[in-house]
C-alpha positions in Angstrom: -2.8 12.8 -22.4 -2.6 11.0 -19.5 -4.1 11.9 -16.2 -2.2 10.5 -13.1 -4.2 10.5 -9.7 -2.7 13.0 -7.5 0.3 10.8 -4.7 0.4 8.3 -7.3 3.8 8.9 -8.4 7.0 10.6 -6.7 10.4 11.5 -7.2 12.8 8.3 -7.8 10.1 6.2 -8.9 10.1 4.5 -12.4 7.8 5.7 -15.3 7.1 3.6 -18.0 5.2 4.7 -21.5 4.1 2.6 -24.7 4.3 4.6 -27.4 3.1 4.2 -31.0 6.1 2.8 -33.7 6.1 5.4 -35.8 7.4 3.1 -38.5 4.0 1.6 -38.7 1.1 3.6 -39.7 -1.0 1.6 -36.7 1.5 1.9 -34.0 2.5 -1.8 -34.0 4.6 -2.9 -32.5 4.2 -0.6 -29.4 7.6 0.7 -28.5 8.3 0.6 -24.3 10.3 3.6 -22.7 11.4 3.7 -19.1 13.2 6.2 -16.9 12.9 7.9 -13.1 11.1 10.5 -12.3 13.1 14.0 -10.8 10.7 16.2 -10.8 7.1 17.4 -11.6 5.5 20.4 -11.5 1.3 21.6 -12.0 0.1 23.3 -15.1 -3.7 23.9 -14.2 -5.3 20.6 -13.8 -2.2 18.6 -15.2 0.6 17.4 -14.0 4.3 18.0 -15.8 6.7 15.1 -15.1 10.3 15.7 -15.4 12.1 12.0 -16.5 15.5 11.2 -16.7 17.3 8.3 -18.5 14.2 7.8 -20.8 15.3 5.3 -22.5 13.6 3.0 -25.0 13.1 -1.0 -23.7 13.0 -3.4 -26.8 11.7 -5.6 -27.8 9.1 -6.1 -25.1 8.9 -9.2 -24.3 6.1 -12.0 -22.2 8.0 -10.7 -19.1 7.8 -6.9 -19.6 3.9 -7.5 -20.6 3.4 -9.3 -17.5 4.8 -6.4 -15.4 3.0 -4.3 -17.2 -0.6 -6.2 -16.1 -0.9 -8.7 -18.8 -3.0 -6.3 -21.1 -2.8 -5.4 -24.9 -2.2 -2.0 -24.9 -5.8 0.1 -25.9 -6.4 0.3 -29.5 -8.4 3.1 -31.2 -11.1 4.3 -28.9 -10.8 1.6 -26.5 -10.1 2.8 -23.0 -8.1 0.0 -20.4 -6.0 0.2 -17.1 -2.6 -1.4 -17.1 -3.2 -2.1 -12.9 -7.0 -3.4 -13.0 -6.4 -6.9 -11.5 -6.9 -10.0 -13.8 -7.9 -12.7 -11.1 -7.8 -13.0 -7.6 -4.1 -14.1 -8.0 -3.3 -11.0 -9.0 -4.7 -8.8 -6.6 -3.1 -6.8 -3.8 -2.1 -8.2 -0.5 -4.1 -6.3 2.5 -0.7 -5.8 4.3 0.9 -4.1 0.4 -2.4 -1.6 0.6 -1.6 -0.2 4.6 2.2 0.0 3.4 1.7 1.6 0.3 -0.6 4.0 2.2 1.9 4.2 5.3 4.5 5.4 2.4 2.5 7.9 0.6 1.6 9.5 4.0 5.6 9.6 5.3 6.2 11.3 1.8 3.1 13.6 1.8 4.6 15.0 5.6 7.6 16.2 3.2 6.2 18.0 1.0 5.8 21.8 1.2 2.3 23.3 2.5 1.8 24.6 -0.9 2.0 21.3 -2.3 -0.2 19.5 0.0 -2.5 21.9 -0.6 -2.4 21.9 -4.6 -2.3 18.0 -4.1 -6.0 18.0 -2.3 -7.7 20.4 -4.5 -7.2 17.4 -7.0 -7.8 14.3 -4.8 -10.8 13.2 -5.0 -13.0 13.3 -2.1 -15.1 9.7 -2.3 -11.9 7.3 -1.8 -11.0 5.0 -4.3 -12.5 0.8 -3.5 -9.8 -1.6 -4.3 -10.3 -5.5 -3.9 -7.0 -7.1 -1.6 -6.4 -10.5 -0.2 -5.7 -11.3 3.7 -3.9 -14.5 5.0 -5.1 -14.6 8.3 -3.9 -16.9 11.1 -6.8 -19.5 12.8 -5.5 -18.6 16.8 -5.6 -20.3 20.0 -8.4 -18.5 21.7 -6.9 -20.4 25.1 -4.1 -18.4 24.6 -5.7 -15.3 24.2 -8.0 -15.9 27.7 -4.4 -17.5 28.9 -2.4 -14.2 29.2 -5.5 -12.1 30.2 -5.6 -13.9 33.0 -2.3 -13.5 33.6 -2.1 -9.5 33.4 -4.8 -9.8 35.6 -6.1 -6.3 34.1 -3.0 -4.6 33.5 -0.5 -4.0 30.8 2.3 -6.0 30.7 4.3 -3.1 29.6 4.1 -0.2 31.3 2.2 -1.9 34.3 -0.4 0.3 34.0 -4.6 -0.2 34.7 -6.4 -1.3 31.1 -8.1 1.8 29.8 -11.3 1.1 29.9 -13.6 -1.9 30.1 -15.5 -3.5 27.4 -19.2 -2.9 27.0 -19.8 -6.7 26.3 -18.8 -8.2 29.4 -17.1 -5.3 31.5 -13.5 -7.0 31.7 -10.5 -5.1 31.2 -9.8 -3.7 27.2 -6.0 -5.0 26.7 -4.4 -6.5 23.4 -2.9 -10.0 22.9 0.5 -9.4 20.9 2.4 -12.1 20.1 6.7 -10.8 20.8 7.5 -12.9 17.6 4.7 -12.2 14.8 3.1 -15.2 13.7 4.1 -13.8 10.3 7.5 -14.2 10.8 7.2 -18.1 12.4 6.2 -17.6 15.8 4.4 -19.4 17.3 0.5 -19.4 18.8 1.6 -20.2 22.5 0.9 -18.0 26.4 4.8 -18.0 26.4 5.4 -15.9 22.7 2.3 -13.6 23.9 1.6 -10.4 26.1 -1.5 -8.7 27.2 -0.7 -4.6 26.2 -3.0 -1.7 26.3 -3.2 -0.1 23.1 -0.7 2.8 23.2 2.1 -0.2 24.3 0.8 -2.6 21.4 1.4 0.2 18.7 4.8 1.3 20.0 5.7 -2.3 20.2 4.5 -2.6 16.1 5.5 1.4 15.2 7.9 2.8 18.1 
């Protein structure tokens, strides 16, 4: 039996299973099946997945294992995980975690109340600790104290007054956004930045 943490998996996304080779009375070589999920439903503290187009993947081969983590499957007793990272290579991205999570939560508004509800009598209350890698940017600070000084204490998008002041030095809370995201090539200059209060710098990354 497998258990599957509650919002892990959803309808449309693929499910893949090694199962023993019952030709072999230990199991080898594993035998790889794969199809999408249409369904689930919850029979006391398990979770019944409806798959269609299972269909049987062979042979598996150095690609497939990677996918599937890199591991040998389990053998006898032992207990593994397919998704425990093997280096640092191989860990998540910081940005991959907040999307994944940004995902789960669009698809967890669509659900019924009834199954939100059976969903969090399973989640576990103490959230799960996951290791991810950033890539972070080394910025201009002149550019940052640039454009400050040239809102002059007032966002640069709806012209209104910063929302407060900051308890460091008492100047005006705005955020430095850069119009073209340093991700994407822009670059760290006064002219591809504007000072935004925070309900303008979230509709300019979410509206």
């Amino acid at each position: 039996m497998w258990i599957v943490a509650p919002d892990r998996v959803f309808e449309g996304d693929a499910m893949f299973v090694l199962l023993p080779n019952p030709a072999r009375q230990d199991g080898y070589p594993r035998r790889l099946f794969g199809g999408v999920v249409t369904g689930w439903r919850y029979e006391g503290d398990r979770t019944i997945f409806q798959v269609s187009g299972f269909i049987e993947h062979s042979p598996i081969e150095a690609e497939i294992m990677r996918f599937l983590g890199g591991r040998v499957p389990p053998q006898g007793n032992t207990v593994g995980t397919v998704w425990e990272p093997l280096d640092q290579k191989s860990m998540p991205l910081q940005t991959e975690v907040s999307a994944d999570f940004e995902q789960q939560v669009h698809r967890a508004i669509r659900l019924s109340r009834e199954e939100r509800e059976a969903r969090m009598r399973t989640w576990p209350t103490k959230p799960e600790r996951v290791e991810v890698t950033s890539v972070a940017f080394v910025r201009n600070p002149n550019v940052v104290a640039l454009v400050l000084e040239r809102a002059d204490g007032y966002c640069e998008d709806c012209d209104q007054p910063a929302p407060f002041t900051r308890k460091t030095d008492g100047t005006p809370y705005l955020e430095v956004h850069h119009i073209q995201p340093l991700a994407e090539d822009g670059d760290d200059t006064v002219g591809n930045a504007v000072a935004l209060c925070p309900n303008c710098h979230r509709k300019r990354h979410f509206g």
